[in-house]
C-alpha positions in Angstrom: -146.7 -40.8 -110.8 -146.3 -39.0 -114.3 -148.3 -36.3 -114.8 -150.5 -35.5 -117.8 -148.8 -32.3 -119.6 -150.8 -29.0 -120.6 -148.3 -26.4 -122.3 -149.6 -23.0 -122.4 -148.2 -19.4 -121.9 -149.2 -16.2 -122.4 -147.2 -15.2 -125.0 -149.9 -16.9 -127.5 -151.9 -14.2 -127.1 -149.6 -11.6 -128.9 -151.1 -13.1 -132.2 -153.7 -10.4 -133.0 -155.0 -11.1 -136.5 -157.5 -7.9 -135.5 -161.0 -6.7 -134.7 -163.6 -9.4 -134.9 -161.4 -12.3 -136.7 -162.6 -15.9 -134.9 -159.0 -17.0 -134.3 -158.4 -14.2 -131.8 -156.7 -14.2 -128.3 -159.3 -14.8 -125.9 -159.1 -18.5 -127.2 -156.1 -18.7 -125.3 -157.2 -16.1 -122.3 -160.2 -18.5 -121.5 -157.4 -21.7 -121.0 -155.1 -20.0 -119.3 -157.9 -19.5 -117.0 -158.7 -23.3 -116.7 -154.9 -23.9 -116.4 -155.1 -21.9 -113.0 -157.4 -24.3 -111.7 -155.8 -27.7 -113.0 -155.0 -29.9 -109.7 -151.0 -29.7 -109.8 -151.2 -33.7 -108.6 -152.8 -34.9 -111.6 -151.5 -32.2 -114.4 -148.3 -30.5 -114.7 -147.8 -27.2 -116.5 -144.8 -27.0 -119.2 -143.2 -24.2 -120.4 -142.7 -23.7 -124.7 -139.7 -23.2 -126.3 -139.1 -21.4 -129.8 -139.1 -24.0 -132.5 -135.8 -23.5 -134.6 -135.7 -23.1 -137.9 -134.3 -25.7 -139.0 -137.3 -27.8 -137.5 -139.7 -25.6 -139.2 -138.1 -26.3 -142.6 -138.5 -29.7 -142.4 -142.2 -29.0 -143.7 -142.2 -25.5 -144.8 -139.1 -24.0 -147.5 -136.6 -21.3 -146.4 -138.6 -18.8 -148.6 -141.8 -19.8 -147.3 -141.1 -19.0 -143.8 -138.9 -15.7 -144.9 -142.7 -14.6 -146.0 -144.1 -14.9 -142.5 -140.8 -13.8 -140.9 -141.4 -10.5 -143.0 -144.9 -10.0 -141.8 -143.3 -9.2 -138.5 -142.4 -5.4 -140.0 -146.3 -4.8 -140.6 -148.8 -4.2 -138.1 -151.1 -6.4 -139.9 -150.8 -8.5 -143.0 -152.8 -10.5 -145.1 -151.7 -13.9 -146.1 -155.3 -14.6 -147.3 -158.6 -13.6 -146.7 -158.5 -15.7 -144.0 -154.9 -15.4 -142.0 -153.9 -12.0 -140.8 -150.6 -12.0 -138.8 -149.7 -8.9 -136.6 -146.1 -8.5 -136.2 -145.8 -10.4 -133.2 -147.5 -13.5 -135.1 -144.1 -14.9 -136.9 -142.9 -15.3 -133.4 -146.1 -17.0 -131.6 -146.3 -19.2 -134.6 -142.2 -20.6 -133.7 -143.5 -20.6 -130.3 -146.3 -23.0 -131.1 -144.5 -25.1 -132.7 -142.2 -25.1 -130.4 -144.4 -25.8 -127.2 -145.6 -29.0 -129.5 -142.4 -30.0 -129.9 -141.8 -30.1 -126.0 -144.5 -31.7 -125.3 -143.5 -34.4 -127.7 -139.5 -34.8 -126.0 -141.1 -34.8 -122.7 -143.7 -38.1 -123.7 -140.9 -39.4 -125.3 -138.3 -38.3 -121.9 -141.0 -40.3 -119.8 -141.2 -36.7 -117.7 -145.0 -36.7 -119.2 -147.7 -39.5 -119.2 -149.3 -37.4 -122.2 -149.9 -34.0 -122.8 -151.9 -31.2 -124.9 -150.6 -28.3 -125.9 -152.7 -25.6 -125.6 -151.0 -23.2 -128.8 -152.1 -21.1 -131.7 -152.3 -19.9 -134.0 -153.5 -23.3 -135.4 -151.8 -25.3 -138.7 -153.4 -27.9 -140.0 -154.5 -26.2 -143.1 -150.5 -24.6 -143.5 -150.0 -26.0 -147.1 -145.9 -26.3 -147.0 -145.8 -23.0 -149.2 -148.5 -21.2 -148.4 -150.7 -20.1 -145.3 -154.4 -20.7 -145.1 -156.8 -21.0 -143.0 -155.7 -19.2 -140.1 -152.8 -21.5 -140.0 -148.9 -20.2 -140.6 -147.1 -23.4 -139.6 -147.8 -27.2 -139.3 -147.7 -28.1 -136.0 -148.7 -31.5 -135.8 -147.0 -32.2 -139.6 -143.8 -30.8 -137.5 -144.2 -32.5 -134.8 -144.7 -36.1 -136.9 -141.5 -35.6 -138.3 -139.9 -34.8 -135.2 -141.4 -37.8 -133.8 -139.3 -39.8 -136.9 -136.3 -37.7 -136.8 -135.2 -36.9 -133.1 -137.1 -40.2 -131.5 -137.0 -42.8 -133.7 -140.5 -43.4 -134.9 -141.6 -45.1 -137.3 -144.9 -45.2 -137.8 -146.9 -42.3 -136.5 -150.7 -42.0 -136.7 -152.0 -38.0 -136.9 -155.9 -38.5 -135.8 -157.4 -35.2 -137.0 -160.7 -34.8 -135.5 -161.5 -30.8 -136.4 -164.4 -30.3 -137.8 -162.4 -28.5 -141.1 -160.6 -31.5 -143.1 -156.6 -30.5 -142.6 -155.9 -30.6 -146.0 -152.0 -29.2 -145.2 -151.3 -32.4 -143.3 -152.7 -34.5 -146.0 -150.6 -32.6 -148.4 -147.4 -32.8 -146.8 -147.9 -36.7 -146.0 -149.7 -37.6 -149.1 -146.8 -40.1 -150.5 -145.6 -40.9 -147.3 -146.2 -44.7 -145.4 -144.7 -43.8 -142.4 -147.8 -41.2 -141.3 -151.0 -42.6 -141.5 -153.6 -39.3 -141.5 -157.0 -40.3 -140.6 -159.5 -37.0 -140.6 -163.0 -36.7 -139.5 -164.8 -33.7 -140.8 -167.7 -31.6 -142.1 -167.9 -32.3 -145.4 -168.4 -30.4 -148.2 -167.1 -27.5 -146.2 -164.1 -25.3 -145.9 -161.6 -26.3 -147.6 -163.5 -28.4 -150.1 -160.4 -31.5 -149.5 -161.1 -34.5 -147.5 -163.5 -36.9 -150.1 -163.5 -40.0 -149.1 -161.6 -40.7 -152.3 -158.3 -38.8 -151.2 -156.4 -42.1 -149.7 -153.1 -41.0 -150.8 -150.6 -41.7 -153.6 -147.9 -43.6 -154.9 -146.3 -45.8 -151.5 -148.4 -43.8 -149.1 -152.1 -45.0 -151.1 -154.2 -46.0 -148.2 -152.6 -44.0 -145.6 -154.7 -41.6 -145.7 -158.1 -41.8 -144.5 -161.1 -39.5 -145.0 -164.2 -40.1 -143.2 -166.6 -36.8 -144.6 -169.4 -36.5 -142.5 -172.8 -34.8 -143.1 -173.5 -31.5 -141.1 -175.1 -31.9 -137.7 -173.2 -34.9 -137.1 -173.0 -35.3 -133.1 -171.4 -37.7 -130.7 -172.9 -40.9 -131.7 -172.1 -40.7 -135.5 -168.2 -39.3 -134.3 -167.8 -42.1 -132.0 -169.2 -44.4 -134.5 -167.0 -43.3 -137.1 -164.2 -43.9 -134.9 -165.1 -47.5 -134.0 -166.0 -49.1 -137.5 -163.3 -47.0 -139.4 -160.2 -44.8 -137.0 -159.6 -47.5 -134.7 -159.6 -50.4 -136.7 -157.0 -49.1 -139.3 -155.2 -47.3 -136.6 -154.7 -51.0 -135.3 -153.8 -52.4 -138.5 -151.0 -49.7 -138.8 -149.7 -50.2 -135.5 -148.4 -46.6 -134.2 -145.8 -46.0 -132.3 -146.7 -42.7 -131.9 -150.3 -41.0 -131.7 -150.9 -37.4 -132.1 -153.8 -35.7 -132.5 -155.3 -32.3 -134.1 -157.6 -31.8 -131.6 -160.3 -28.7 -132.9 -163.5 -28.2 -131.1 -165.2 -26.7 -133.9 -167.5 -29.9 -134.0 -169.4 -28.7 -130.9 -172.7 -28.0 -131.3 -172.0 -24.2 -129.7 -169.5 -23.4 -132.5 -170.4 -19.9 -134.8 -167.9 -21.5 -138.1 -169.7 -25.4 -138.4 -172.7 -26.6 -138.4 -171.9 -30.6 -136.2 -173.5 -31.6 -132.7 -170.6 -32.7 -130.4 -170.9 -32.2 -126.7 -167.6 -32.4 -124.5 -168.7 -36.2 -123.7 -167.8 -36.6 -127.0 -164.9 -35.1 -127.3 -163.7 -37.0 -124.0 -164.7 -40.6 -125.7 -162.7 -39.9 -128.9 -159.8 -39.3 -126.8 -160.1 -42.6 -124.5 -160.2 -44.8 -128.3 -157.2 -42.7 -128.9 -155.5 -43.1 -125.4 -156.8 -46.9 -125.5 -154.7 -47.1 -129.2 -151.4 -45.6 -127.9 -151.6 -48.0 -124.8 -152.0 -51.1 -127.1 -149.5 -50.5 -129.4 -147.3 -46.9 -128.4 -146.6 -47.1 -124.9 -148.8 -44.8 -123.9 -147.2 -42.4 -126.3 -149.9 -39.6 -127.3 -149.5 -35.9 -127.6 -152.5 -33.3 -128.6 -152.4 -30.1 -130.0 -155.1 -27.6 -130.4 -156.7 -26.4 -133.6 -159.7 -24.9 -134.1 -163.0 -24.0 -131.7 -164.3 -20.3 -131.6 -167.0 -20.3 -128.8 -165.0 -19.9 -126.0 -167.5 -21.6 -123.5 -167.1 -24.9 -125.6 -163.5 -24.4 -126.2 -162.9 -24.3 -122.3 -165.4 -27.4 -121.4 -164.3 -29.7 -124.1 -160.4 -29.2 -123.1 -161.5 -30.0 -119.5 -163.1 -33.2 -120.7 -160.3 -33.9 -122.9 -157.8 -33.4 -120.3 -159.7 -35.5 -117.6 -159.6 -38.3 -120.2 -155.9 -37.7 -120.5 -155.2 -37.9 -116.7 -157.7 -41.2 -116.4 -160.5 -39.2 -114.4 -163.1 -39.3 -117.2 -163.5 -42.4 -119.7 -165.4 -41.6 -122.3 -168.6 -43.6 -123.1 -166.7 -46.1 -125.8 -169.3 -48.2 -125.9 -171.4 -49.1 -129.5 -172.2 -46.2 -130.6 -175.7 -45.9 -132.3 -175.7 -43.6 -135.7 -177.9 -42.4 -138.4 -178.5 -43.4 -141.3 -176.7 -41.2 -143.1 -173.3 -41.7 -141.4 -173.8 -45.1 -141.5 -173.9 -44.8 -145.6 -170.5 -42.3 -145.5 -168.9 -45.2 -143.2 -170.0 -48.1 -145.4 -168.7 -45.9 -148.4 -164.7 -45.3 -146.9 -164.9 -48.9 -145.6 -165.2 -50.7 -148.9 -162.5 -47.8 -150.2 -160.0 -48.7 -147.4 -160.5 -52.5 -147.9 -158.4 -52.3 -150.9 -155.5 -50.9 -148.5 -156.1 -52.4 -145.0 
């Protein structure tokens, strides 16, 4: 029986951005803990591999990723307010990319049933030429077009459901049909992208898909989101690959946000997705990790999502109840993405 992938190594702690920033290595101590305990029947544990450059550049330009390459002569160095690398950070960033990127050849190898990839620094906010966010590289913008170039896809769907909208991946796929970006976040909040208005240009209008939801949004306005809007488009558009930024700084625990979400939550996004790349990827879906900065959440919601993964906890996907609120942003995006889907 294939085994549910988690790649995860300790060299992803070497990324020290310094005393007190929220994107700091015990993120990664506290999984490597939960790998330990994994049952070896049900999960399998993969090794990373450096990303090359040349797969890097297929997002980011040569100069851009001379800049972080150079950071690795400081001790620390300030992209932005935000992102602080240390000099071990240009090469934990390859590294994450890199572990993505083997999760994504083994799915597609058939040595995997799925997988997560349990990496940082995160990327979904990498902007092709500039860092943000925490972020130096786009992981799961990388590993879509490594999905097209090395596997053949054609369609690929990138479910984003961090609580901060990932405007790098919209940017980089903005014009593009072959990457539909759907994104569920806190909204207005950091960065200020993601109105429901931002659908995309030129032959990628309408595939991209905002759903900006009002702070203290928990599990039942999530889940609902996900039924009326996600899953309906995500079926229209017919993947043939699903990945997923999967941040768990919607739970209700986390210091940055200001959403609800429990782990239950979590876990039932990821059956809608798993029951998505069943009907129409074979089973293809891979996960990387983005944000979540209370450690205690960011532990229990990766066990729930990786016991959805491995089939040993189904999410509740039944109708999901919301308020009213929600229901007005979900109305909203719907009549916008009617014009598209």
């Amino acid at each position: 029986m294939r085994r549910t992938a988690v790649v995860i190594d300790r060299e992803y702690l070497k990324h020290d951005p310094g005393p007190g920033h929220p994107e700091r290595p015990e993120r990664i101590q506290s999984l490597l803990e939960l790998a330990r305990e994994l049952d070896r029947s049900r999960y399998e544990i993969a090794a990373p591999r450096v990303a090359l450059r040349e797969e890097i550049e297929r997002c980011h330009p040569k100069e851009y990723v001379d800049l972080i390459a150079a950071t690795s002569k400081a001790n620390r160095y300030a992209l932005d307010g935000d992102t602080v690398t240390s000099r071990d950070s240009f090469g934990v960033g390859l590294l994450a990319v890199g572990g993505f990127l083997e999760l994504i050849d083994g799915v597609a190898a058939g040595n995997f049933a799925n997988g997560f990839a349990l990496v940082r620094p995160p990327g979904h906010h990498a902007l092709p030429a500039r860092a943000m966010g925490f972020c130096l590289f786009n992981t799961v913008a990388i590993g879509a077009l490594h999905a097209i170039r090395r596997h053949g896809a054609k369609r690929v769907l990138i479910a984003d459901w961090d609580v901060h909208h990932g405007n790098g991946t919209q940017d980089i796929f903005y014009g593009d049909p072959s990457v539909l970006y759907v994104s569920t976040h806190q909204y207005p909040f950091y960065p200020g992208t993601g109105a429901a208005t931002e659908v995309g240009q030129g032959m990628g209008a309408g595939f991209t898909v905002n759903v900006p939801l009002p702070a203290g949004s928990a599990d039942a306005e999530y889940v609902r989101a996900f039924q009326e809007i996600v899953i309906p488009i995500a079926d229209k558009f017919a993947p043939d690959w699903v990945l997923v930024s999967a941040g768990f700084d919607p739970h209700r625990r986390d210091p940055l946000a200001g959403m609800a979400m429990t782990e239950d939550g979590f876990a039932t996004l990821a059956s809608l997705l798993l029951e998505v790349a069943a009907k129409h990827a074979g089973g293809r879906i891979a996960l990387v990790l983005e944000g979540g900065y209370d450690l205690l959440a960011l532990r229990n919601s990766a066990v729930a999502v990786l016991e959805a993964l491995a089939s040993e906890r189904k999410g509740d996907i039944s109708p999901a109840v919301a308020g009213e609120p929600v229901q007005r942003v979900i109305h909203r995006v719907r009549a916008i993405q009617e014009r598209y889907w």
